[in-house]
matplotlib code that plots the C-alpha trace (Angstrom):
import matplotlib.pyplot as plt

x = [-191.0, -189.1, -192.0, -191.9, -188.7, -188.5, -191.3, -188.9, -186.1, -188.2, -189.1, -186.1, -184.2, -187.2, -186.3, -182.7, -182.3, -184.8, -182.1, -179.5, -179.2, -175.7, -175.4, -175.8, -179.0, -180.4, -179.2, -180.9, -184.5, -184.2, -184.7, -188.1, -191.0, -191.9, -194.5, -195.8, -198.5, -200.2, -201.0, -203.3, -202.5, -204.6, -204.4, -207.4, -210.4, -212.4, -215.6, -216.5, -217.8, -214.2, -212.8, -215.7, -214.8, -211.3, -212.6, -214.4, -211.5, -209.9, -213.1, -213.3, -209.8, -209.1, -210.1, -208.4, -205.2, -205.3, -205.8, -202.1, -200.6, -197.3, -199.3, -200.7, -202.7, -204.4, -205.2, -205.9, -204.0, -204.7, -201.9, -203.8, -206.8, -208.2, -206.7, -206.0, -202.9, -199.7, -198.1, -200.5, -200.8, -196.8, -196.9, -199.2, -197.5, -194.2, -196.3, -197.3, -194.4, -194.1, -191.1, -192.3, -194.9, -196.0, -197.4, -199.6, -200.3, -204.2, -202.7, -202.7, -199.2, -195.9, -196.6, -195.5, -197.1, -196.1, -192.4, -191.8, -194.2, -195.1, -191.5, -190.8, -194.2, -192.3, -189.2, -187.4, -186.5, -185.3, -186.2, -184.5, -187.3, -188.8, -189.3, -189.8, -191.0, -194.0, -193.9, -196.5, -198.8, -200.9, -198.1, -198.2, -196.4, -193.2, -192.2, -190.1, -191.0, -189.0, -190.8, -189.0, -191.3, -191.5, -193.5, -195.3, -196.0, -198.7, -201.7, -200.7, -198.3, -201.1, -203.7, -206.2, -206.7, -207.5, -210.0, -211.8, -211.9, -213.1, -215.6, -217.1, -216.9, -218.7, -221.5, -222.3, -221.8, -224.3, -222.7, -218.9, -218.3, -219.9, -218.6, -215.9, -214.0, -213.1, -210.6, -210.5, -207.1, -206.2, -202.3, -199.3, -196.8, -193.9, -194.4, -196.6, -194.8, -196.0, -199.3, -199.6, -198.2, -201.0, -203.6, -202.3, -201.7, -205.5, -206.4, -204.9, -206.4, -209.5, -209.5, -208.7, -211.2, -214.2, -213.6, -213.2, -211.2, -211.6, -210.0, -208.2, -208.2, -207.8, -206.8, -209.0, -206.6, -203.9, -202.1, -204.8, -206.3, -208.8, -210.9, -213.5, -211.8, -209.5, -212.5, -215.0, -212.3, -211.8, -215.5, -215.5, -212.7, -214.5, -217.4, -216.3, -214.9, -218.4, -222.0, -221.7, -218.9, -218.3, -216.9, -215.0, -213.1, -209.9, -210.5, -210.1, -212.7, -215.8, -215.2, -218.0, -215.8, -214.0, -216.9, -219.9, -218.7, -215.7, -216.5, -220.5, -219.9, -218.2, -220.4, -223.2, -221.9, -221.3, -224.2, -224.4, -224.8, -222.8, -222.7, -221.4, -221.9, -220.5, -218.5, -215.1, -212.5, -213.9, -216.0, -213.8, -213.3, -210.2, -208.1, -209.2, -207.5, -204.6, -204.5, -204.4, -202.3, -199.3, -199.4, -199.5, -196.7, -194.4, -195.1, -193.6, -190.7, -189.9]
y = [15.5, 12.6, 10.5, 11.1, 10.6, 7.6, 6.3, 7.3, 5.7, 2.3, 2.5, 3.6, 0.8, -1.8, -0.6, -0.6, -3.9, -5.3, -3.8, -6.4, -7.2, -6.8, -4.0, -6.6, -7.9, -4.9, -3.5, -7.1, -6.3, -2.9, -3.7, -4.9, -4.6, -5.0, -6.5, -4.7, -5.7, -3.9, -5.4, -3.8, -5.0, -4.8, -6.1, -9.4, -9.6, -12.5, -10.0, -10.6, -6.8, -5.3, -7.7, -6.6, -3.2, -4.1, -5.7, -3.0, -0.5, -3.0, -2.8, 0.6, 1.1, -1.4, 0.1, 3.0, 1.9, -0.6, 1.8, 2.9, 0.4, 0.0, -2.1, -4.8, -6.3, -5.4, -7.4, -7.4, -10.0, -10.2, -9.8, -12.2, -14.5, -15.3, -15.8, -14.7, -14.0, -12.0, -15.3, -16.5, -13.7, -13.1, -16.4, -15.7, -12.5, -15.3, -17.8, -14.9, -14.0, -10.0, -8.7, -6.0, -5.7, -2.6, -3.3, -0.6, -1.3, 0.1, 1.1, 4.2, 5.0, 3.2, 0.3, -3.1, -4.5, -1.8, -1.7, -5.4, -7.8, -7.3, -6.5, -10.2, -11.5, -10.4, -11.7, -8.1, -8.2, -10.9, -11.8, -14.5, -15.0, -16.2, -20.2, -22.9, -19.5, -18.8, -15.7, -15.5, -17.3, -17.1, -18.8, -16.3, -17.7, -15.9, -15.7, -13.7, -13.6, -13.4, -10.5, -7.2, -5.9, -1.9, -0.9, 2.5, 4.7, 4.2, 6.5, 9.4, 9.9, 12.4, 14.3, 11.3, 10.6, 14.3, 15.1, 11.9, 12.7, 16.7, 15.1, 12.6, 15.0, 18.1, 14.8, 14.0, 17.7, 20.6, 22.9, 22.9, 25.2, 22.8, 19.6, 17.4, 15.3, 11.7, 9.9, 6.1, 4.1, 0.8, 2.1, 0.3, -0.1, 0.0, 3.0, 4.7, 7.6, 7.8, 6.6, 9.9, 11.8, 10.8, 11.9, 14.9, 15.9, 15.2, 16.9, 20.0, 19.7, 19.8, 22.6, 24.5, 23.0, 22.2, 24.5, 22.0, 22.7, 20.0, 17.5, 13.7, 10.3, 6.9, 3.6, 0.0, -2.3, -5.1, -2.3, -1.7, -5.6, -4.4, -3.2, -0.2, 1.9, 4.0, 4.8, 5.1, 7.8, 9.5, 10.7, 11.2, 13.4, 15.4, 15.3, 17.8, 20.2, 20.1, 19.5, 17.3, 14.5, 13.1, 10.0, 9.6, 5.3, 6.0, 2.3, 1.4, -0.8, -1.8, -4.4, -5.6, -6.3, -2.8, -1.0, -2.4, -4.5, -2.0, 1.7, 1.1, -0.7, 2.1, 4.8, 3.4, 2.7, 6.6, 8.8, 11.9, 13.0, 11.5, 11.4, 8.3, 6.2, 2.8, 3.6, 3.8, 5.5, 3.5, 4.0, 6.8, 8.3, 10.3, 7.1, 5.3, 8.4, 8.1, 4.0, 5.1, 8.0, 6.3, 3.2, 4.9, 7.6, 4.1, 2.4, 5.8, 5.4, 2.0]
z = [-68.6, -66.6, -67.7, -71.3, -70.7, -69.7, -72.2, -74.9, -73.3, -73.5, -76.9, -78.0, -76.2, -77.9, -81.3, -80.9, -79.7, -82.3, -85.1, -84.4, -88.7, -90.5, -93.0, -95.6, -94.4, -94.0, -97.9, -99.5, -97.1, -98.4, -101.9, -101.4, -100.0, -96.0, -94.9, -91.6, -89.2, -86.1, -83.2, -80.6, -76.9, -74.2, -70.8, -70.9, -68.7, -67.9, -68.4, -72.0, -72.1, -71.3, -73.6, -76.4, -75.8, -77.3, -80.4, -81.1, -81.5, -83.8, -85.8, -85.7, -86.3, -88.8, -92.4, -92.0, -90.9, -93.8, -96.3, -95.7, -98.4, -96.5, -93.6, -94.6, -91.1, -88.4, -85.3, -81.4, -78.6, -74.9, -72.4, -70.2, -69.1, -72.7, -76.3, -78.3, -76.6, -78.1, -78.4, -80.4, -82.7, -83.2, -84.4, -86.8, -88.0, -88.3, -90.1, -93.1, -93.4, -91.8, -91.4, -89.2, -86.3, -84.9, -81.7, -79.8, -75.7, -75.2, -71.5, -69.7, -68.5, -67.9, -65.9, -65.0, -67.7, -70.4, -69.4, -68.0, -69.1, -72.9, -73.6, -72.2, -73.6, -76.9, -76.4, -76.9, -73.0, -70.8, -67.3, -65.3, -63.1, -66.6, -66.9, -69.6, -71.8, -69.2, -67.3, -63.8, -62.0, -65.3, -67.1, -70.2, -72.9, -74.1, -77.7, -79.6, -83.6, -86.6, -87.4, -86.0, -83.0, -82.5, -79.2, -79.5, -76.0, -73.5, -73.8, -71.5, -73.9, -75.5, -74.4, -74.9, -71.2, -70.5, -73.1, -72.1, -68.4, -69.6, -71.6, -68.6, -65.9, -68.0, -69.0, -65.2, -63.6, -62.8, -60.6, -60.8, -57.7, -55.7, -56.9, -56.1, -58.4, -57.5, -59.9, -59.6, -61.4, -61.3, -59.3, -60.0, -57.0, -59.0, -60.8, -58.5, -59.4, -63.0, -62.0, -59.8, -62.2, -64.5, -62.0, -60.7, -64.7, -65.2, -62.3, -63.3, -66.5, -65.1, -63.2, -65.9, -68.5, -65.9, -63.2, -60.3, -57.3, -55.4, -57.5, -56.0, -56.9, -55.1, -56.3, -57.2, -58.2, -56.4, -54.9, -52.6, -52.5, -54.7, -51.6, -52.1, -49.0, -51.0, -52.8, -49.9, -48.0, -51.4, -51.3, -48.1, -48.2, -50.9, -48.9, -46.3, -48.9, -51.6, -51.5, -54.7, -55.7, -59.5, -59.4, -62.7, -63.3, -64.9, -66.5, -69.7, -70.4, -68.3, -66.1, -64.0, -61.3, -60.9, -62.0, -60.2, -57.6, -56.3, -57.1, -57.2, -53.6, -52.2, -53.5, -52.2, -49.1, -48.8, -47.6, -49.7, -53.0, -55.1, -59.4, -60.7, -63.7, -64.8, -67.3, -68.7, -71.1, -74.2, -76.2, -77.1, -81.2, -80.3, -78.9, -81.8, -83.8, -81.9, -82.4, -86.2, -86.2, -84.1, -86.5, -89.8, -88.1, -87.3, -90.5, -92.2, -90.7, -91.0]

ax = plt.figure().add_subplot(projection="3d")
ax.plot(x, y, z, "-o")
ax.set_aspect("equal")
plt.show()
């Protein structure tokens, strides 16, 4: 609950502080028609197969959303590493003329990037650490559109991440009362707290829907230096409680890197048997559902 709290607390604040018109402006817009865009936003990879993976929800996504008349484009931006980036694509939205943007974060939970960076990438939030409109060591360009910006919730804010895990784990196991479950995230030091939230919430789910006991997760990304130890001791751990461990990446996309080079590394390097494929939440028909249910549900209430 303090989660969802504070995910509606940050979209609420988004939306509020992109209302700043007088009562006058907002009568004379009133009288005719918006024109309201969707952006999805992912995080960027330099692996063109994570960044394909995006595309194709936009593709997948795309007619349907259109076919609500009150929205009127549809398009994909990369936070960072490759464009096009949301910079370039809020200019866009400025330069035909939308008066609206809906933008939906492809991202698990509330994170850094979800609550700090696209915010600022969008202009709706400020950070004086910010320079010459570049936030990072990436230099991400900052720019904040004519075009009023509403952010929708991360993933986790449904049951999305849960029925995809259900679905992986029931794909890859045999013999539930003898298997161990290994989740593998990204992490995020900042909001560690939500990130373990997220776990432990699938984790539960799990034993209920699978019927795994032995259930616990490690992390891959910069929190841990993106070493494969966190994900070697996971196993391990699970080793000594079940004959069998499912290694499940909690990953959005399928990035060569994370998938092959860190959690491929460390299950080899484990002696045992252990059930792991190289894959990731996408492909997955019920987020693309939820891409096109949260932007028709916005665009309703605009």
């Amino acid at each position: 609950m303090k989660k969802l709290n504070n995910v509606l607390i940050i979209v609420f604040s988004l939306m509020l502080f992109s209302c700043g018109t007088s009562s006058k402006e907002k009568k004379s817009s009133e009288k005719e028609e918006k024109k309201i865009g969707v952006l999805l936003v992912n995080h960027g990879s330099v692996a063109k197969s994570w960044r394909n993976m995006l595309l194709d929800v936009e593709d997948q996504v795309k007619e349907e959303i259109l076919s609500n008349p009150k929205i009127d484009k549809v398009t994909t931006a990369f936070m960072e590493y490759t464009e096009p980036s949301i910079a370039t694509r809020m200019k866009e939205f400025d330069a035909e003329g939308f008066d609206e943007v809906i933008v939906v974060p492809i991202f698990l939970t509330v994170s850094s990037h979800y609550s700090h960076d696209i915010p600022v990438i969008l202009g709706v939030s400020s950070d004086p650490k910010s320079k010459d409109y570049m936030i990072g060591k990436e230099k991400i360009e900052v720019y904040k559109a004519k075009a009023r910006v509403i952010i929708t919730p991360p993933l986790d804010y449904s049951t999305i991440l849960k029925k995809n895990v259900e679905r992986r784990v029931k794909a890859l196991s045999k013999d539930a009362e003898n298997e161990g479950v290994l989740l593998v995230a990204y992490g995020d030091a900042q909001y560690n707290q939500q990130w373990e939230e997220m776990v432990d919430d699938i984790g539960k789910y799990l034993k209920i829907k699978t019927g795994h006991e032995s259930i616990a997760y490690s992390w891959c990304g910069h929190l841990v230096g993106y070493s494969i130890d966190p994900t070697v001791e996971g196993i391990e751990q699970l080793m000594e409680l079940e004959d069998n461990v499912i290694v499940i990446p909690i990953l959005v996309g399928n990035d060569p890197y994370f998938q092959e080079k860190i959690i491929q590394k460390a299950v080899d390097q484990v002696s045992g048997n252990v059930l792991y494929i190289q894959d990731a939440i996408l492909p997955d028909a019920n987020l693309n559902k939820w891409v096109i249910d949260i932007s028709n549900k916005i665009a309703e209430s605009l």
